[in-house]
TORGU-299267 format. One record per residue: residue number from 1; x, y, z of N, C-alpha, C in turn. Coordinates in steps of 0.05 Angstrom, whole numbers, plus 5000, padded with zeros to 4 digits. Example, Ala and Ser with C-alpha at 12.3 -4.5 7.8 and 13.67 -1.06 7.14 Angstrom:
BEGIN
   vexza     nx     ny     nz    cax    cay    caz     cx     cy     cz
       1   5264   4886   5156   5246   4910   5156   5264   4934   5156
       2   5257   4955   5142   5273   4979   5143   5258   5001   5157
//
This chain:
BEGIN
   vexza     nx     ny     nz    cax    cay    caz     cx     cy     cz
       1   6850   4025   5070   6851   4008   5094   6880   4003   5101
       2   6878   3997   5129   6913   3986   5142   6898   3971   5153
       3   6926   3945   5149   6911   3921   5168   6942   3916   5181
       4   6944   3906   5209   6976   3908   5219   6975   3875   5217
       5   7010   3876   5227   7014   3844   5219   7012   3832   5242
       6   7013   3800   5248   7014   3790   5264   6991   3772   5263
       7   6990   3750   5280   6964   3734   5297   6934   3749   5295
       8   6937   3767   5305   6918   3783   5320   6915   3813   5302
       9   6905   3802   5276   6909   3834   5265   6883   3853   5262
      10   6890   3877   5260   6868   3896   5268   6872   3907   5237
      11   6842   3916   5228   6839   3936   5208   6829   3957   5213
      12   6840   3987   5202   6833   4011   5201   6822   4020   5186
      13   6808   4042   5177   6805   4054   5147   6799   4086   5150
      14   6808   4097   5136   6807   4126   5135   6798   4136   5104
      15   6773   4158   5108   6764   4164   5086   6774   4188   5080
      16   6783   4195   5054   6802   4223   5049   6787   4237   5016
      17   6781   4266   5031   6769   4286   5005   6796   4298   4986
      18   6794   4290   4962   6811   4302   4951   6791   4340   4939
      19   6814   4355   4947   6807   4378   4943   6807   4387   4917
      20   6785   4404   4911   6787   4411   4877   6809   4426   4865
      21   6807   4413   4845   6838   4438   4832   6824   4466   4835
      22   6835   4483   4842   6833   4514   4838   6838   4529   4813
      23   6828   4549   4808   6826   4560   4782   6844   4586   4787
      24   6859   4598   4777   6872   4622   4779   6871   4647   4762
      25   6844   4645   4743   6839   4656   4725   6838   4688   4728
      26   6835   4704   4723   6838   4738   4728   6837   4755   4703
      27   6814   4776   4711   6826   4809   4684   6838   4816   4699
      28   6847   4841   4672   6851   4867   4684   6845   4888   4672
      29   6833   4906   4681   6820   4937   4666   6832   4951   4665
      30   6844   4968   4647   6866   4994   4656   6850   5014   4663
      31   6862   5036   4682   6847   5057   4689   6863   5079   4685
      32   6858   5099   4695   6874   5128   4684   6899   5127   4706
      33   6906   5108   4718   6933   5112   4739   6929   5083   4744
      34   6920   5067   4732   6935   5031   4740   6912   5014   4725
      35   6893   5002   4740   6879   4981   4731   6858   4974   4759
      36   6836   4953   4748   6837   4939   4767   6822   4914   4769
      37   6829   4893   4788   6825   4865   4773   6802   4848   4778
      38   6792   4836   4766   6774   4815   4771   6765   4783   4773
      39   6769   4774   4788   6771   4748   4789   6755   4736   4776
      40   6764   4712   4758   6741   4702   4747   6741   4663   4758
      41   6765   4667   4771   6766   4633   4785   6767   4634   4818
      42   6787   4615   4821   6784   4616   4851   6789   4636   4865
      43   6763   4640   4880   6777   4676   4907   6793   4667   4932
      44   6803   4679   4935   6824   4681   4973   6850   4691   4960
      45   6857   4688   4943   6890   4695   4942   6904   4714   4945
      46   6927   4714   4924   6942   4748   4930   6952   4752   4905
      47   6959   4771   4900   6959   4791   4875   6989   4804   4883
      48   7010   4803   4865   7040   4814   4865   7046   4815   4840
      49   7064   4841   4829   7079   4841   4810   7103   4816   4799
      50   7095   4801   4782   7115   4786   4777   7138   4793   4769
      51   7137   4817   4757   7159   4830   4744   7155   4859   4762
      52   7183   4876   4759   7182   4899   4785   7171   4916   4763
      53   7147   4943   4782   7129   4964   4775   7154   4981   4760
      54   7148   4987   4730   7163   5004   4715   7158   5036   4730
      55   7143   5040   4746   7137   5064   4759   7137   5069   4787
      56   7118   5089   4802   7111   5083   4826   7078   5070   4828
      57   7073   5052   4819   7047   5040   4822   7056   5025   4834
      58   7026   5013   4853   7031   4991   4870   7001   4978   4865
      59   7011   4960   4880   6986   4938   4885   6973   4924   4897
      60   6948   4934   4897   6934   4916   4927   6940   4884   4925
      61   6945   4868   4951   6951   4838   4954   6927   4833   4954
      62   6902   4841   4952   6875   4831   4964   6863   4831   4940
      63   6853   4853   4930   6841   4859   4906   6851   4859   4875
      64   6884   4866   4877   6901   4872   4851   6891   4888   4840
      65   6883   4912   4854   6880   4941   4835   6909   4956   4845
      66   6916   4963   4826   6933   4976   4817   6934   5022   4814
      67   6946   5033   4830   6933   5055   4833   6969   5067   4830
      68   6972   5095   4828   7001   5111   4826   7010   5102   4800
      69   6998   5083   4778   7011   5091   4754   7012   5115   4731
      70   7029   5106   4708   7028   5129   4696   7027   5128   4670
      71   7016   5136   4660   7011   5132   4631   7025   5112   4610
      72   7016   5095   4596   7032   5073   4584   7053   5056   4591
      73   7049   5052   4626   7062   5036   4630   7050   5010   4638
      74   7070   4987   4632   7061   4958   4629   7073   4942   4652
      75   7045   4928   4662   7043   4923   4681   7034   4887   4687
      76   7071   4870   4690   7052   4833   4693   7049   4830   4721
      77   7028   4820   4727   7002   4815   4754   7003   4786   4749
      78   7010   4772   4778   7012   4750   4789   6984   4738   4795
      79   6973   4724   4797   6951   4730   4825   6959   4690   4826
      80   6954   4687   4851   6960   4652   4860   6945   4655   4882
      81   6923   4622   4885   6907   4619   4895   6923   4600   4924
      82   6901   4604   4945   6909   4593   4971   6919   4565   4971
      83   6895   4542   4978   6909   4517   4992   6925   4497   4980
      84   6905   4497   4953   6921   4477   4927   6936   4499   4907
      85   6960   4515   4914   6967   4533   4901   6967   4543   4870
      86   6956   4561   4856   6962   4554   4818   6965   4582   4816
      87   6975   4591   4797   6982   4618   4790   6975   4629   4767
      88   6969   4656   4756   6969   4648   4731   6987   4690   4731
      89   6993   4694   4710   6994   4722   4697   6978   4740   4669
      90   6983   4762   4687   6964   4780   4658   6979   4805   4658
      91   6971   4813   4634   6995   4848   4623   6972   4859   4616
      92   6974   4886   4637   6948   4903   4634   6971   4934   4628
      93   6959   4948   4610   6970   4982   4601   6953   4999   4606
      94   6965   5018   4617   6956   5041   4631   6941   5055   4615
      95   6917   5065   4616   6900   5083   4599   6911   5116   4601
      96   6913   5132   4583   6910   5164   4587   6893   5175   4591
      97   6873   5187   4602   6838   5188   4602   6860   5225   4596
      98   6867   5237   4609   6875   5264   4605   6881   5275   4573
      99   6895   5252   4556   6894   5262   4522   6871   5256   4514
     100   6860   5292   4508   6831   5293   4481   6839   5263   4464
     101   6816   5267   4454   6806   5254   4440   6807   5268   4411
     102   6825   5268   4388   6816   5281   4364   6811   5266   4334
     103   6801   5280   4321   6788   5272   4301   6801   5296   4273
     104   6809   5295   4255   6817   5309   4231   6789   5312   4211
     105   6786   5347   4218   6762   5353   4200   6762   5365   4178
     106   6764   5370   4153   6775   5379   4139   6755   5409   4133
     107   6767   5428   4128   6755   5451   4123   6746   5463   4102
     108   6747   5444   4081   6736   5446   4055   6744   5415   4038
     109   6731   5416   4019   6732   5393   3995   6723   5392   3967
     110   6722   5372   3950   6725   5383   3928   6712   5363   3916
     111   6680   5362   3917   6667   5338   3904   6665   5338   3877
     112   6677   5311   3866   6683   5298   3841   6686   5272   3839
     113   6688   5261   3813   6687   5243   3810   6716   5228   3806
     114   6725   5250   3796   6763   5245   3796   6779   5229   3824
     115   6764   5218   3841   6772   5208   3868   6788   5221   3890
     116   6799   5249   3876   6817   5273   3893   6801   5292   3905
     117   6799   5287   3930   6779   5304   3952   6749   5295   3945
     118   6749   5277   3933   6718   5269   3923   6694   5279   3950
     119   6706   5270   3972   6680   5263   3992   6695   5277   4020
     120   6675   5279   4035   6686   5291   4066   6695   5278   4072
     121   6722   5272   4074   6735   5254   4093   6746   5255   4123
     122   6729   5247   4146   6739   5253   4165   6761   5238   4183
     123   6781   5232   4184   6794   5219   4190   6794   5215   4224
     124   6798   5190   4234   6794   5178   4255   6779   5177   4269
     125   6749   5193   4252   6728   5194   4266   6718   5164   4284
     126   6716   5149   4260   6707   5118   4264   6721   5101   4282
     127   6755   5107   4280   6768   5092   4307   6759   5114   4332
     128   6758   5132   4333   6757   5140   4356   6719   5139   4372
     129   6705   5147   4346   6673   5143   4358   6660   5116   4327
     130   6657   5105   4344   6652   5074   4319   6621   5076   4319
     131   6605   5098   4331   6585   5106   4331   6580   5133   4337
     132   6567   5144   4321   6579   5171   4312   6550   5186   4291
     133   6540   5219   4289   6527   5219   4283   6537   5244   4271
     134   6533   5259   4240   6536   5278   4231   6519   5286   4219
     135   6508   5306   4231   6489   5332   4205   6503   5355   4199
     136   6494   5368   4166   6503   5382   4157   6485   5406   4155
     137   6486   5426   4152   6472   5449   4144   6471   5465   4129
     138   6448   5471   4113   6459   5498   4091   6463   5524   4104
     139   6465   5555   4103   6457   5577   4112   6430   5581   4121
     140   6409   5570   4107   6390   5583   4120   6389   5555   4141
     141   6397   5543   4148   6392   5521   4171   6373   5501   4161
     142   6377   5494   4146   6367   5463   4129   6392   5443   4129
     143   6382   5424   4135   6406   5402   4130   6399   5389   4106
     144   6423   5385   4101   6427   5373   4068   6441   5353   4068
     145   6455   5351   4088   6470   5314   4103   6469   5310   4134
     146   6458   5281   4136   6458   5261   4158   6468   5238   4153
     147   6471   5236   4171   6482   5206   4173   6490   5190   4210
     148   6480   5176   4206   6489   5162   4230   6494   5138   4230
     149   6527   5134   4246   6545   5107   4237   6540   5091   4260
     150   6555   5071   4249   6559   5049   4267   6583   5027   4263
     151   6589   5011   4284   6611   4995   4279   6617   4982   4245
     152   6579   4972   4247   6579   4954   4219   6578   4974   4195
     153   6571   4992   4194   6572   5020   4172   6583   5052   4180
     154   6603   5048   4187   6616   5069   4184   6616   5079   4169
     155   6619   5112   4179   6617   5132   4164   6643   5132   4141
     156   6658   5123   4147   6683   5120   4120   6668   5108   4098
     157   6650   5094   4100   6632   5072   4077   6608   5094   4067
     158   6610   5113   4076   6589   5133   4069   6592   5172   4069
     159   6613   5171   4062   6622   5196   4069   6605   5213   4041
     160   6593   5231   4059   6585   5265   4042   6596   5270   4025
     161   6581   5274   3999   6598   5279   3970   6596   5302   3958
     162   6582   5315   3972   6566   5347   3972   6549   5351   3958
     163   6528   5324   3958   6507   5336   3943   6481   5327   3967
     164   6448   5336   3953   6435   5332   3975   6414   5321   3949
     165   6405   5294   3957   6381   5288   3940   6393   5280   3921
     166   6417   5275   3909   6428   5273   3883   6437   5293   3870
     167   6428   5324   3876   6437   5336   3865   6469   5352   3878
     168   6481   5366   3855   6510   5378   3865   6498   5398   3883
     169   6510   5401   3904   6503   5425   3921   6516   5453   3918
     170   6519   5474   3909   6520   5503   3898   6557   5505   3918
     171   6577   5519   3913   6600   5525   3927   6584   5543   3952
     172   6593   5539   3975   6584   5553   3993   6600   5542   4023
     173   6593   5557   4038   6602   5544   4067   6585   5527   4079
     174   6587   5507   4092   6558   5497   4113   6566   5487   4132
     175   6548   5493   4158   6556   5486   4184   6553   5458   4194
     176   6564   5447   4204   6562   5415   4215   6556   5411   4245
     177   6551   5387   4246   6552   5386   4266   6558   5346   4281
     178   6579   5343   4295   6588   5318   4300   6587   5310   4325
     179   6572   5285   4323   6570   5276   4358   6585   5252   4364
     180   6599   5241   4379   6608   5223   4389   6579   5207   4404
     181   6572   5185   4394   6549   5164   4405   6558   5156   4418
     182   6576   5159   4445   6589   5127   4457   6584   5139   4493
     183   6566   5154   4503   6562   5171   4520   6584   5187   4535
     184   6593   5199   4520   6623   5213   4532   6608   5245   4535
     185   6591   5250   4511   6579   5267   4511   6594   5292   4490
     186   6616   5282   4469   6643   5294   4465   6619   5311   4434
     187   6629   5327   4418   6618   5340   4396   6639   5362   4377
     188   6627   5370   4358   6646   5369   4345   6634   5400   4331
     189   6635   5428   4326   6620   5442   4305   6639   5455   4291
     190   6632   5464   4274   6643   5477   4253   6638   5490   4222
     191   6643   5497   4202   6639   5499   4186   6658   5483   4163
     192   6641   5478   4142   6658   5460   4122   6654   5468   4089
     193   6673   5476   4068   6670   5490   4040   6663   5470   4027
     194   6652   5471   4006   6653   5458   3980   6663   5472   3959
     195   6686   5467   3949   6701   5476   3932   6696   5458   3908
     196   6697   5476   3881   6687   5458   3857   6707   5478   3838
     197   6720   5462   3818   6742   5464   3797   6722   5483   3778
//
């Protein structure tokens, strides 16, 4: 309320909305040449590099997708909201979708108990497919190992020791076969020895 001075005074009053704080919250996804962002607080704003593009990427003011980058480069994104201004930042890295994907298969092994080549060890299988499925085969096309992993049991927690049923499996070659579970569609064939002292 205002009330003025004098004899004769008059009162006013004016009712006033305080506006909500705004949220400035934001991802960011990397993509194979930048990223791109998603609001998770208040929408209307704008989106700018806080720091200058290590490349030629740029960036939409509307959306903050990010397009013309280049591989491993790092990228801090502004985004600040309209009337009650707040800002916030995020560091998004450029994905390579063009480098394979590999995995170390070994082409023979040496099951024992001595812990030296004990078991098929495939290396990076599990960081690269954390779900993942391997069958083995004898010559005549019998499988003698399966297995199918997962984040919580990875195949490192269960690796082929070259036997089937408990028993030692004979020196011989056998064909494999490796799938990547993560729908990429990626696979793996080959043949693999059992070598025995």
């Amino acid at each position: 309320d205002y009330t003025t001075n004098g004899l004769c005074q008059v009162t006013s009053s004016q009712s006033v909305v305080a506006l909500a704080a705004e949220d400035a919250s934001f991802t960011m996804t990397s993509t194979c040449d930048g990223a791109f962002a998603t609001i998770t607080g208040t929408t209307g704003g704008t989106f700018i590099f806080s720091t200058p593009s290590p490349d030629a990427g740029v960036i939409d003011p509307v959306t903050g997708d990010i397009t013309g980058g280049s591989y491993n480069s790092v990228y801090d994104v502004e985004y600040t909201t309209g009337a009650c201004a707040v800002s916030s930042i995020e560091q998004v890295v450029v994905d390579d979708c063009s480098l394979p994907i590999t995995i170390v298969i070994p082409t023979a092994f040496t099951p024992g108990a001595d812990g030296i080549n004990g078991t098929w060890e495939i290396q990076d299988l599990d960081n690269n497919y954390p779900e993942n499925s391997i069958i083995v085969y004898n010559r005549w096309g019998s499988v003698v190992f399966t297995y199918t992993s997962s984040a919580a049991n990875p195949y490192s927690l269960n690796e082929w020791d070259g036997t089937y049923k408990g028993q030692d499996l004979p020196v011989a070659s056998y064909y494999f076969i490796i799938i990547g579970n993560d729908g990429s569609g990626d696979s793996f064939k080959g043949t693999v020895t059992i070598v025995r002292n």
